[in-house]
N, C-alpha and C positions, 0 to 999 in steps of 0.2 A: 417610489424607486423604479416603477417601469423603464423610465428612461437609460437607465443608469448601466454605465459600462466600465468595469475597472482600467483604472490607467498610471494607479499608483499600487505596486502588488509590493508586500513586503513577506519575504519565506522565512519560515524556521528551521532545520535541522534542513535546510537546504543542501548539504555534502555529507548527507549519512546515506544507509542504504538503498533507499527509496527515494529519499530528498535529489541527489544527484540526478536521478530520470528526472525528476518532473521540474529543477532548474533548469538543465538543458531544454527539457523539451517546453520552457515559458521562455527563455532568451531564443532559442529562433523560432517562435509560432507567429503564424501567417495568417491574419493579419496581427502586426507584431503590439506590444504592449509598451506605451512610452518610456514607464518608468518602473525601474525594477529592483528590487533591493534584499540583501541577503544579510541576515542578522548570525553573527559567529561569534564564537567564544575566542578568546586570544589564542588558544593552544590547538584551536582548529585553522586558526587563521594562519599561524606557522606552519602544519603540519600538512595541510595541504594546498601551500604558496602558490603551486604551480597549477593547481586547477583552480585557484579562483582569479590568479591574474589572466587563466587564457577567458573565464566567463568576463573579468574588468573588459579586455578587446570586446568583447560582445555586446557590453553596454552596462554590465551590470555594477551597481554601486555596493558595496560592505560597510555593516555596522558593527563595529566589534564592542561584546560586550556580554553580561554571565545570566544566563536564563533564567538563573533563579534571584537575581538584581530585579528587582521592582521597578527601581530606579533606571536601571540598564532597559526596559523593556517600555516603560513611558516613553526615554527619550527616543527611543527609536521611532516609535510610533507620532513624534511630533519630528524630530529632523525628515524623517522618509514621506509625511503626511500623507500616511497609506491607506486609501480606501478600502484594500482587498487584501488579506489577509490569509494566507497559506499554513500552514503547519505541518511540518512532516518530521517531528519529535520521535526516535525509536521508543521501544514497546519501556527502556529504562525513564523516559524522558513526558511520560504522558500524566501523569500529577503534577508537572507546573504549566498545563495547558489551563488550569482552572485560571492561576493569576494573568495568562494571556487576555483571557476571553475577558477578565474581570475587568481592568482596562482598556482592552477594546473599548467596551461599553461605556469606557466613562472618556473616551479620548474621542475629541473634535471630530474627525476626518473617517476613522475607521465604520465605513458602511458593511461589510462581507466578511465572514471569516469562513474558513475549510478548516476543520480540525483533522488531526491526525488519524484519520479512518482505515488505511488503505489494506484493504484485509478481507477478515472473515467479517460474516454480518452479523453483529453482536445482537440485535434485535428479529433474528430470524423467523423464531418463534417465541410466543408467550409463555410456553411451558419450559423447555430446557435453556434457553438462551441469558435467563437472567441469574440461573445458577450456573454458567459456566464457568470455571476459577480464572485463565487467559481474558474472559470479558471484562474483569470487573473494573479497571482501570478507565476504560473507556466509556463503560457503564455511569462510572462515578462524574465522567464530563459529558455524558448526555445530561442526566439529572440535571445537573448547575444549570446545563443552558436551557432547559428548559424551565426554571424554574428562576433564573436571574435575566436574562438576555431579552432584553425588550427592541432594541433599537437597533443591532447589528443583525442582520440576517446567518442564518447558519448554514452551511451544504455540508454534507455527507458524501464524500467518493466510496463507496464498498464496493471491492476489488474480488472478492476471493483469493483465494490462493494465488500467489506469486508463481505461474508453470517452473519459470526458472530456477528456483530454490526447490519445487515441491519433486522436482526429477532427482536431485540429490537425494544422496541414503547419508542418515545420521552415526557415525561412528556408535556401535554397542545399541541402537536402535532400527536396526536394515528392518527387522519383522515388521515396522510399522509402513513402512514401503517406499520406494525409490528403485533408483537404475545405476547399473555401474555396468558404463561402457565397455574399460580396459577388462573387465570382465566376465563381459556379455551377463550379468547375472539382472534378475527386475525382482522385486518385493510387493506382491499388490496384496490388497485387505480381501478375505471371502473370493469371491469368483470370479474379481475385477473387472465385474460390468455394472458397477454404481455412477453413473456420468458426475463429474464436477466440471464445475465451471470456472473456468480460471483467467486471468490478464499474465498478460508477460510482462517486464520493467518498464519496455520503453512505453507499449501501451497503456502503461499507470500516468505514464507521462502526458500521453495522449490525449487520456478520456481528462484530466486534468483541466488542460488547455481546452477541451471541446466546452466544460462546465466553465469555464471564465469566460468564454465566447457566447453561453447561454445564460445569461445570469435569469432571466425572466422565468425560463424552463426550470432552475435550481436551487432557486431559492425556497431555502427550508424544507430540500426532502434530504432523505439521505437515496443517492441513485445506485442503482446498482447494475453493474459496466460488466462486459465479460467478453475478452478477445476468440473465446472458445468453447463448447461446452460440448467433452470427450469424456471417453472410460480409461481407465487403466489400461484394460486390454490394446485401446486405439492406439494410447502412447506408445505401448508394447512392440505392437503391429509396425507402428513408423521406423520406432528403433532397427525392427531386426531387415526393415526394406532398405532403411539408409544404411545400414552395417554389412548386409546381403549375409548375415548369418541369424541362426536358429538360439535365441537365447534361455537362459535356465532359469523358470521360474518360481519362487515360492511363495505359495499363496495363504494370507494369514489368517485366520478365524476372527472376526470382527470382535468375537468375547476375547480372544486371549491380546487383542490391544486394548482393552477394557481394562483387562485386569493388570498387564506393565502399566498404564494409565493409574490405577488406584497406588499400584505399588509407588512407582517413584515420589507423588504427592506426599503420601503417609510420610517417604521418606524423607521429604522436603527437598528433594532433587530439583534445580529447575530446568532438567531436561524435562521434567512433564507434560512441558508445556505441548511437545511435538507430538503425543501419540494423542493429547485431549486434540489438538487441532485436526489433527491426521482422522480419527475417529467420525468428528464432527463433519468434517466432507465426507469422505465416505456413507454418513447419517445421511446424506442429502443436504448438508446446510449451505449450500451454494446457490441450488436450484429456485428456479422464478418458473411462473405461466409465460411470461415476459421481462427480459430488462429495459434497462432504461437508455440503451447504446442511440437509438434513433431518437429519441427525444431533442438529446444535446447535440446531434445532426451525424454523428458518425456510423460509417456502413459498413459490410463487413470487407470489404475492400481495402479501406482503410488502416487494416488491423492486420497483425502478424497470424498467421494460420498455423495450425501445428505440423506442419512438415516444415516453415522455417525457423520455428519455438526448435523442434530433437536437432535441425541442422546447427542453430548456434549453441546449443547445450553440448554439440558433438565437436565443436571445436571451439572447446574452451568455457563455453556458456558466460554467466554475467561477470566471470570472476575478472575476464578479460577486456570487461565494455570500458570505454573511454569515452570521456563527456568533454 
């Protein structure tokens, strides 16, 4: 498969939250991909008519049809005869990635698949990473493919932290950290000089297209991409140059988001899920010696910088992005 360049790309969960960057940014990439195709459920295909008729202008074909249909995900894989293979299934939707990949593997054409990675890096370390509660879902579709997938090549996109979600503060969770603009308040963990490394939406989109562009570079690692790699404090810092005022900050004890973390699990809360991830960066589970940005050819040039990350988080942030 050296030779090999995708030209038949079929996505999943293509218009959920993450999915929408990285269809956009596969319908106009340069140089562009013949054929493209978007697998949706009826009641997405309704509900969001109008963003997928402006991607139809762009080139892109729809398969409607129910993900957890067997039947529905065969045929798509023989109407679309898709080499490459996308997945951007939200964190509810990642236990029917197993019968994805399952048929991949038994379907003619499908050479590549990207599973739904785009995050933390669940394989960080050998000690905490395989007990962490948020991994195990993804955990459970590492296993399969490596223990089923012979013929399809696999790629990994690890993202870290989303900037653009992770600057929001969580309703009844602010201690676990975030920014609030309208009023000037910021939440950091400990003394907010732990650096995370983070990608912003559209750059998920980005490194995306860069890994389709590189199949030779990607095939079968999982890479790990990062638009930036700042402190709390830095983000702090940006915030109060672009606001030109002095914000109030309060800074949390790494144990006492520990212990909201124990609590709400015990309780079966699934807000837990924010202060185990929140925790985990902060841990350093972002951090690399190196990423894998230059591999797949992208420079930091390329890439959103964190003074234009706090400028569109200040006017409006992702809530307001259009695809």
């Amino acid at each position: 498969m050296t030779s090999f360049a995708p030209s038949r790309i079929l996505i999943f969960g293509g218009t959920g939250t993450i999915g929408s960057y990285i269809t956009a940014s596969i319908l106009r990439a340069i140089p562009s991909f013949p054929h493209v195709y978007l697998f949706t459920s009826p009641g997405t295909f309704e509900k969001k008519a109008s963003l997928i008729s402006k991607w139809k202008s762009e080139g892109l074909s729809v398969i409607v049809g129910d993900l957890t249909n067997s039947a529905d995900i065969n045929n798509a894989y023989v109407t679309s005869g898709a080499d490459t293979v996308i997945s951007a299934v939200g964190r509810g939707g990642l236990q029917h990635q197993i019968e994805l990949l399952r048929l991949a593997e038994e379907s003619q054409t499908v050479k590549w698949f990207l599973p739904s990675e785009y995050g933390t890096d669940i394989e960080h370390n050998t000690d905490k990473s395989p007990k962490e509660k948020p991994h195990q879902l993804k955990l459970k579709v590492r296993k399969y493919i490596r223990e089923n997938l012979k013929k399809v090549k696999v790629t990994y996109v690890v993202t870290g932290p989303y900037f653009d979600m992770w600057v929001d503060t969580q309703p009844g969770l602010e201690i676990v950290g975030g920014f609030k603009p309208d009023e000037k308040k910021a939440w950091v963990i400990d003394d907010g000089e732990g650096k995370v490394g983070f990608c912003t939406m559209w750059d998920v989109g980005k490194f995306v297209v860069a890994t389709l562009h590189h199949p030779e570079q990607s095939f079968s690692k999982a890479l790990k991409v990062q638009s930036f790699v700042v402190t709390p404090n830095q983000v702090l810092a940006e915030y109060e140059k672009q606001t030109g005022a002095k914000w109030e900050v309060t800074k949390t004890p790494l144990e006492e988001v520990k212990a909201l973390e124990a609590k709400l699990w015990s309780e079966g809360n699934p807000k837990a899920t924010s202060p185990t991830l929140r925790r985990i960066w902060a841990e350093g589970g972002t951090l690399y010696e190196k990423n894998d940005n230059e591999l797949i050819g992208v420079k930091d040039e390329d890439l959103e910088s964190l003074e234009h990350a706090v400028n569109h988080a200040l006017s409006g942030g992702y809530k307001t992005d259009t695809f």
